[in-house]
C-alpha positions in Angstrom: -14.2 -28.5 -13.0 -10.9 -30.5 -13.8 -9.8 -33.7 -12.5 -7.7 -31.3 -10.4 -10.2 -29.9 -8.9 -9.6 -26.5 -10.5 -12.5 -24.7 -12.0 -12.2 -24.4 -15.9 -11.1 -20.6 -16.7 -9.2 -20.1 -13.9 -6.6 -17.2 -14.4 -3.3 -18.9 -13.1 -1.2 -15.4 -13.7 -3.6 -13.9 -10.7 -2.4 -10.0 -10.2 -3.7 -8.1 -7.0 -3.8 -4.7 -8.8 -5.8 -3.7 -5.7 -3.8 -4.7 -3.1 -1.2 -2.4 -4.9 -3.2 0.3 -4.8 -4.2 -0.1 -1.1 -0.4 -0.5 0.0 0.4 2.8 -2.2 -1.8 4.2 -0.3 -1.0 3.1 2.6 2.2 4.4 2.4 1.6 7.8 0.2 -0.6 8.5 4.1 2.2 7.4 6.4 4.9 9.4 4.0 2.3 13.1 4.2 1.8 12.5 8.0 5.6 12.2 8.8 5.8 15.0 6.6 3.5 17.0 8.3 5.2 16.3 11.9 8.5 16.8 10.9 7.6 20.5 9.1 5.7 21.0 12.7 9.0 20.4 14.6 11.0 22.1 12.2 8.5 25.8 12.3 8.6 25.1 16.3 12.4 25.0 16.4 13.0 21.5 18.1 16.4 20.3 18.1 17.8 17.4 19.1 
């Protein structure tokens, strides 16, 4: 430890390379279900 308090070898330049991933994810599954709903409504014929 430093006077700081900091433990020696700490990597300041921290990057969440898997909270990336999850949130790609994330939102490559809420992009295919839209996807899927709207190609549903669209064989069915709904209109607006």
């Amino acid at each position: 430890m430093t006077e700081e308090g900091v433990p020696i070898g700490t990597d300041e330049e921290f990057k969440p390379r898997g909270t990336v991933a999850i949130v790609a994810l994330f939102t490559a599954t809420l992009v295919l279900l839209w996807l899927s709903i709207y190609l549903i409504l669209i064989a069915r014929g709904v209109t607006t």
